[in-house]
NUMI-60005 format. One line per 2 residues: their letters; for each residue x, y, z negated of C-alpha. Coordinates in Angstrom, 3 decimals, decimal comma, padded with zeros to 6 digits. Each point is the difference from the previous one (the first is absolute). Layout:
a> X/Y/Z | ... .
END
This chain:
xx> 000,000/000,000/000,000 | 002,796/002,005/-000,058 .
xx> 001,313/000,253/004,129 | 003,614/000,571/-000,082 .
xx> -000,464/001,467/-003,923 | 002,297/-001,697/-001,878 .
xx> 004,020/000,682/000,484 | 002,611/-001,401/-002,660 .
xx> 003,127/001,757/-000,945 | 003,239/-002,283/000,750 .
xx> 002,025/-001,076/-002,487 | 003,690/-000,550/000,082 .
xx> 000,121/-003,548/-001,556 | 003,141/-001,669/-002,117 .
xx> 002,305/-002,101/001,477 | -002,077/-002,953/-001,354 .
xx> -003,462/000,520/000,608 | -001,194/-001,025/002,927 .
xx> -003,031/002,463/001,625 | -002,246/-002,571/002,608 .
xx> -002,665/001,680/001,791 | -002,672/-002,002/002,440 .
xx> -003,760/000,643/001,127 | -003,012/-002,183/001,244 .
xx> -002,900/000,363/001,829 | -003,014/-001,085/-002,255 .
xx> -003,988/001,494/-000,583 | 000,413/002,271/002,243 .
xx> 003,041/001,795/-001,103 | 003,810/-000,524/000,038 .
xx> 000,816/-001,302/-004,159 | 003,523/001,190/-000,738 .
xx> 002,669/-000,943/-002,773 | 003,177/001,523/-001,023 .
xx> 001,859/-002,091/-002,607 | 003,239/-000,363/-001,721 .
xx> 001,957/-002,641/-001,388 | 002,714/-001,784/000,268 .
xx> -000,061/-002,385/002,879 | -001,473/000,938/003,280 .
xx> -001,155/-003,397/001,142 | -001,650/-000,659/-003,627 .
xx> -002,217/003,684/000,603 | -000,653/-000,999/003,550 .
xx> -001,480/-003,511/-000,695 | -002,097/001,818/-002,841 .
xx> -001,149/002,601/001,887 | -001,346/-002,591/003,013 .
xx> -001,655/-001,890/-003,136 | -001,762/003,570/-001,057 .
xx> -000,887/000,754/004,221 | -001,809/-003,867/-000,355 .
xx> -002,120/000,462/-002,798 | -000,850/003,389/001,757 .
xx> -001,082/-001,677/003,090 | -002,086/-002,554/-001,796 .
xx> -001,487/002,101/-002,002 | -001,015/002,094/003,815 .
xx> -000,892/-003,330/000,940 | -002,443/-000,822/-002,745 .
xx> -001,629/003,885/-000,551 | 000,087/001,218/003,600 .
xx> -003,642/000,823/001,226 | 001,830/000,327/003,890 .
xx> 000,512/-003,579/-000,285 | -002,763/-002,569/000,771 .
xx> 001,621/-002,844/-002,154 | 001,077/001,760/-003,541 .
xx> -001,423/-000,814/-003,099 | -002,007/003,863/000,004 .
xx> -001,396/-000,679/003,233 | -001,202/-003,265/-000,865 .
xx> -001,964/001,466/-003,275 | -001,397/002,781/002,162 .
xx> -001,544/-002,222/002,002 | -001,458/-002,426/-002,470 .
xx> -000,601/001,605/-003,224 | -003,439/001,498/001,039 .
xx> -001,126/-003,558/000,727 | 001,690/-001,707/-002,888 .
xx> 002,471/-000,299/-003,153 | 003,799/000,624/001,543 .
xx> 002,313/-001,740/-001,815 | 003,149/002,338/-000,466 .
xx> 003,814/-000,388/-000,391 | 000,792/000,757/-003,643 .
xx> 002,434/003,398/000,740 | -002,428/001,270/002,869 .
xx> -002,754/-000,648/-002,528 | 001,204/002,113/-002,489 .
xx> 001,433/002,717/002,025 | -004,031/000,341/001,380 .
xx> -000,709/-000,084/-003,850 | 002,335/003,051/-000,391 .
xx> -001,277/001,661/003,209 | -003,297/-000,079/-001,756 .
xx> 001,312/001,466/-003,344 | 001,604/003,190/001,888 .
xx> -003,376/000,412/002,035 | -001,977/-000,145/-003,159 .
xx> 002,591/002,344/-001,670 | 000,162/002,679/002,567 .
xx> -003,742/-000,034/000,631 | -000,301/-001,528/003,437 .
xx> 002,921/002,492/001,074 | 002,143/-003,315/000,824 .
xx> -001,972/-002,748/001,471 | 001,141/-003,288/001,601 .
xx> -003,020/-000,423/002,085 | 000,885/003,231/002,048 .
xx> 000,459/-001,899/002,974 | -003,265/000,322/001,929 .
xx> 000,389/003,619/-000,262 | 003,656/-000,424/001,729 .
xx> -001,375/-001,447/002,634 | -002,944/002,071/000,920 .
xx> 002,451/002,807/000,477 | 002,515/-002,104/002,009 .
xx> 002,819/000,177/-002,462 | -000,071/-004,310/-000,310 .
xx> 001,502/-000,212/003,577 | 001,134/003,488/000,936 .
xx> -003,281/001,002/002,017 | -000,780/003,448/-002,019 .
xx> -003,186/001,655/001,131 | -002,796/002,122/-002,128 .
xx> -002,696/-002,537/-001,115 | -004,150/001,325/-000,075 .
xx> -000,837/000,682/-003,478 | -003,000/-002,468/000,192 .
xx> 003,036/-002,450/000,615 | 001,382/000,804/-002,867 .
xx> -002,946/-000,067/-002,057 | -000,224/-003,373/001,219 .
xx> 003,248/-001,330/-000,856 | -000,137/001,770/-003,311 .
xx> -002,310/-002,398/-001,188 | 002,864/-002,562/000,649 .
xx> 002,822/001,591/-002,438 | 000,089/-000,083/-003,298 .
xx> 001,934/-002,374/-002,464 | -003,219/-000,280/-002,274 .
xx> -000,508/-002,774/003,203 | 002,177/-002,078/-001,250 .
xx> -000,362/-003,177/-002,466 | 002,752/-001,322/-001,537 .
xx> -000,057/-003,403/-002,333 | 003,451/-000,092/-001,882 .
xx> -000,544/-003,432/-001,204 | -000,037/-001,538/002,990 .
xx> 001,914/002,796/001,778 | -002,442/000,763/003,117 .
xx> -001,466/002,763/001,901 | -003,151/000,776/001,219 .
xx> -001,611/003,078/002,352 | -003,703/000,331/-001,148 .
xx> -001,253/001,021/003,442 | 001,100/-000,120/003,627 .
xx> 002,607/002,303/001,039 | 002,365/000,471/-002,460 .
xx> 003,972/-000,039/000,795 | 002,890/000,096/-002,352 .
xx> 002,911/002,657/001,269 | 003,091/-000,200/-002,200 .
xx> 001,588/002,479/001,772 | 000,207/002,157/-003,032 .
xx> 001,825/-002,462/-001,826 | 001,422/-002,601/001,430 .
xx> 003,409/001,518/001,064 | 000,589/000,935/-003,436 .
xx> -000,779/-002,908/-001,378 | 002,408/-001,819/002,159 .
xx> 002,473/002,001/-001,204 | -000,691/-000,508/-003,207 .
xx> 000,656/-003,721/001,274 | 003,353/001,165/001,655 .
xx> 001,328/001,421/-003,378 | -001,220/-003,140/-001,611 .
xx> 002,120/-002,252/002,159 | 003,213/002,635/-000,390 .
xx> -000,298/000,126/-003,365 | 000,189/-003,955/-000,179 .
xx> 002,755/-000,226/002,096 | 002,251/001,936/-002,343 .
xx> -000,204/003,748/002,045 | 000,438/002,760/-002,410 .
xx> -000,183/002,783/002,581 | -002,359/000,191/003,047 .
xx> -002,857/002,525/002,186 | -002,763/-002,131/001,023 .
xx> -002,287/001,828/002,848 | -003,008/-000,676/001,923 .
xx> 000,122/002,044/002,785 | -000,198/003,553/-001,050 .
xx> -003,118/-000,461/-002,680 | 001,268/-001,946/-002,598 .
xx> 003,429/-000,451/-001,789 | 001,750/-001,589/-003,328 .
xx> 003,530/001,102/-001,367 | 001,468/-002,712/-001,486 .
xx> 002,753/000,960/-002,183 | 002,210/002,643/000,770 .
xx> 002,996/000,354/002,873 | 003,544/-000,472/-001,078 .
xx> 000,490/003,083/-002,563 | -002,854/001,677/001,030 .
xx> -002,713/000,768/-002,075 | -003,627/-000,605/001,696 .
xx> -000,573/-000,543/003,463 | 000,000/003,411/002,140 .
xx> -003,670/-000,419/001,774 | -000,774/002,822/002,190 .
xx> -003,765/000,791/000,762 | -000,825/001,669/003,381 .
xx> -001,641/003,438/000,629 | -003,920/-000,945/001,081 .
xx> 000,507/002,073/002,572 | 003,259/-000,569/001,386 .
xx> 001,907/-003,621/-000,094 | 003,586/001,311/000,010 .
xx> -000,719/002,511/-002,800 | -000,195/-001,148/-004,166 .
xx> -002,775/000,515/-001,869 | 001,226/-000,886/-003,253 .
xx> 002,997/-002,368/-001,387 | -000,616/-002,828/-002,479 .
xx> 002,673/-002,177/-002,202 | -001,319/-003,300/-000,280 .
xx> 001,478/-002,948/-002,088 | -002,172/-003,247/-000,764 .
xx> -003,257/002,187/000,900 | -001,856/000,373/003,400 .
xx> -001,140/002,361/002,135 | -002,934/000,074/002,758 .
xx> -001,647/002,765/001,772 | -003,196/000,249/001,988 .
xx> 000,096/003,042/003,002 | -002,392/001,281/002,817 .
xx> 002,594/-000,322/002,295 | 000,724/-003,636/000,454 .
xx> -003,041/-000,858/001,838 | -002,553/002,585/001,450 .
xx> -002,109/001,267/003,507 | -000,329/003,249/000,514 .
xx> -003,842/000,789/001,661 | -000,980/004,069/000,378 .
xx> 002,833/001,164/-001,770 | -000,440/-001,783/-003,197 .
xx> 001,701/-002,887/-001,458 | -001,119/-003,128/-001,118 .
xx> 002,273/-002,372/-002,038 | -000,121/-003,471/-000,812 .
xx> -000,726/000,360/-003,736 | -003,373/-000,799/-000,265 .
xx> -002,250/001,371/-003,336 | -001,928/-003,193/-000,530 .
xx> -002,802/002,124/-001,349 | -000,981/002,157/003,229 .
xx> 001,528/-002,344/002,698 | 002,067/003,174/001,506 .
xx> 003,900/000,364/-000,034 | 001,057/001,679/-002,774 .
xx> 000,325/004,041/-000,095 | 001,989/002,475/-001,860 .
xx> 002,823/-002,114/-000,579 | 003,578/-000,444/001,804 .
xx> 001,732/-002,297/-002,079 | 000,487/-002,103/-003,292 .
xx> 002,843/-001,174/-001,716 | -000,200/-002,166/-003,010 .
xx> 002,540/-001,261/-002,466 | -000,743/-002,856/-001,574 .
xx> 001,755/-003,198/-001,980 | -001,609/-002,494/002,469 .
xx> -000,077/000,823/003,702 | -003,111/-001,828/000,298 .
xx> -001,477/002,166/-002,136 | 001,469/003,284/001,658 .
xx> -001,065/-001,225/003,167 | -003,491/-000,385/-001,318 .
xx> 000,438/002,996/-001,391 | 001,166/002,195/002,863 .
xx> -003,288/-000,706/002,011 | -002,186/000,637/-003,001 .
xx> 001,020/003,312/-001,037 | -000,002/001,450/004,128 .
xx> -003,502/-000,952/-000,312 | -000,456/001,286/-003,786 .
xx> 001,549/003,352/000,135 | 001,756/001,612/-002,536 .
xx> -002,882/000,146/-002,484 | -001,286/-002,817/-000,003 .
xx> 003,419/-001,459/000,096 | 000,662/002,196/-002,881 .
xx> -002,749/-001,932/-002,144 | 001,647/-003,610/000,572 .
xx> 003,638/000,927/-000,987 | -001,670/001,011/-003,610 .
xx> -000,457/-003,558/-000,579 | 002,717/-001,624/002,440 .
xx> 003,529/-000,270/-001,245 | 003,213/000,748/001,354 .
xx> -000,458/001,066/003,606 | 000,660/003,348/001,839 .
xx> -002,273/001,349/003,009 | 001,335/002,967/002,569 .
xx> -003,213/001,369/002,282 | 000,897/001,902/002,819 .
xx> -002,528/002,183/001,341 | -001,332/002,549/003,097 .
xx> 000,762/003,244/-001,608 | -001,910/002,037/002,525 .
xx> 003,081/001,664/001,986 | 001,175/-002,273/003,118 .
xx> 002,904/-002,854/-001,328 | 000,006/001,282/-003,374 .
xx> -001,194/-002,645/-002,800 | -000,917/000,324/-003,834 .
xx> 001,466/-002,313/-002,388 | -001,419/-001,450/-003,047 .
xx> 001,835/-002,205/-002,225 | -001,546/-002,196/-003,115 .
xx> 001,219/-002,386/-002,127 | -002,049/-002,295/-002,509 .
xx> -000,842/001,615/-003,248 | 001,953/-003,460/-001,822 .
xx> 003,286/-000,054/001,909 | 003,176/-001,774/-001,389 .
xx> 002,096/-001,519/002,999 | 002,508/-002,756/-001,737 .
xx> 003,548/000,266/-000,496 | 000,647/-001,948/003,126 .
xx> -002,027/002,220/002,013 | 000,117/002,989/002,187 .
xx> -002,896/002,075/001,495 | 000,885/003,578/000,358 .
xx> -000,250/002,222/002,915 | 002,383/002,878/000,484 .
x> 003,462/-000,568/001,119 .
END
């Protein structure tokens, strides 16, 4: 969510450390790792094991793919009890939590709406609003019936789809840091394209990774710096996916509430101990506002939210910053922003 947004500062390593860097195409996006250690080969066989969980977790929550595991319950689960795979069943479980948590601001069952305005296969056009009435009645996570015990899913009318979108990349890194972590890696950036990110450790003597967020207007200009150190960061902006029709834009951040692209807003950033929960995050604030978002950090701890909005005068932006009213990051954590 963040096109060509995030730039790292390089670091002169010691003679010892090793700095491996590789990438991978996966939900959509190109996953990246920088890591260091001490032996190349040992990094590069650990990052290929991180890039395979990545691709079967695309393979198991992709709704482009006819096969995976999310397809398979959006076609069945109106008609009967879907048996799901114990991680995917309690990442749904979660998805539900933040949608109940954030009002209906975050909402896994989105995906009707993404297709109605064409941004499932890249066919953007301006739906009817009768059409959108219509599909309304097809969102909403209230929809959805979930039996913990014996871990299924089911949709309680025709129509409804389940659109991780919002999560899933941060969740699979999450998994990435998981996997690093096991292997013995003290110091690694995790990425998901340009929405989602986790800073594992630090760099040889540095302190924090050097994140740098872009302008929402312009790519190659910074909007603000962070320092990051076993904490995440994911933003949410206008500009990653939008049609222009009359002169006015329309992005693909949908308010699950009106069924219309989100307005007002440029771009999110969210800092967060989990990514999947930053990632989450991201989406639900661009739809909240500041207010609104204001409300859930009272009783949310330990995350940071940057808004970045129209200020009325042509590529000029206002910029809000909150933190949660309990905030203690841990002595092996950094989440600052500043240089």
């Amino acid at each position: 969510m963040l096109v060509a947004a995030l730039t790292l500062s390089p670091v002169q390593a010691a003679d010892t450390v090793v700095r491996y860097e590789a990438s991978h195409e996966a939900m959509g996006t190109v996953f990246a790792v920088v890591v260091y250690g001490q032996d190349r080969d040992y990094l590069a066989e650990v990052v290929n094991q991180v890039f395979e969980e990545v691709d079967r977790l695309d393979g198991q929550m992709s709704n482009y793919k006819p096969e995976s595991e999310l397809s398979v319950i959006n076609r069945e689960a109106a008609r009967r009890d879907v048996i799901v795979e114990p991680k995917l069943f309690q990442l749904i479980r979660d998805s539900l939590r933040h949608s109940a948590e954030t009002q209906g601001a975050f909402d896994v069952t989105v995906g009707p709406l993404m297709k109605l305005w064409g941004f499932f296969r890249g066919h953007e056009h301006l739906p009817p609003q009768a059409e959108i009435t219509r599909v309304l009645k097809r969102v909403g996570y209230e929809h959805l019936r979930l039996n913990s015990s014996a871990r299924t899913i089911r949709f309680d009318e025709d129509g409804i789809e389940l659109d991780l979108g919002g999560i899933a990349k941060g969740y699979a890194v999450d998994e990435a840091v998981k996997i690093l972590r096991s292997a013995g890696v003290a110091s690694a950036l995790i990425s998901s394209g340009t929405s989602s990110l986790y800073a594992l450790g630090s760099p040889p003597g540095v302190r924090g990774w050097k994140v740098t967020l872009r302008d929402p207007y312009d790519a190659h200009k910074a909007g603000d710096i962070f320092r990051l150190q076993n904490y995440s960061l994911s933003t949410s902006g206008n500009y990653e996916k939008f049609f222009k029709i009359g002169g006015k834009t329309y992005c693909h951040i949908m308010n699950p509430h009106t069924g219309m692209p989100v307005e007002n807003m440029l771009s999110t950033a969210v800092l967060a101990p989990s990514t999947t929960q930053s990632d989450a995050l991201s989406t639900s604030f661009f739809v909240l506002g500041v207010n609104d978002s204001r409300r859930y950090l009272h009783t949310h701890p330990n995350l940071t939210a940057v808004f970045y909005q129209p200020s009325g005068t042509p590529r000029r932006f206002n910029r809000v910053e909150l933190r949660s009213d309990s905030y203690q990051v841990g002595a092996e954590q950094v989440a600052e922003i500043g240089e």
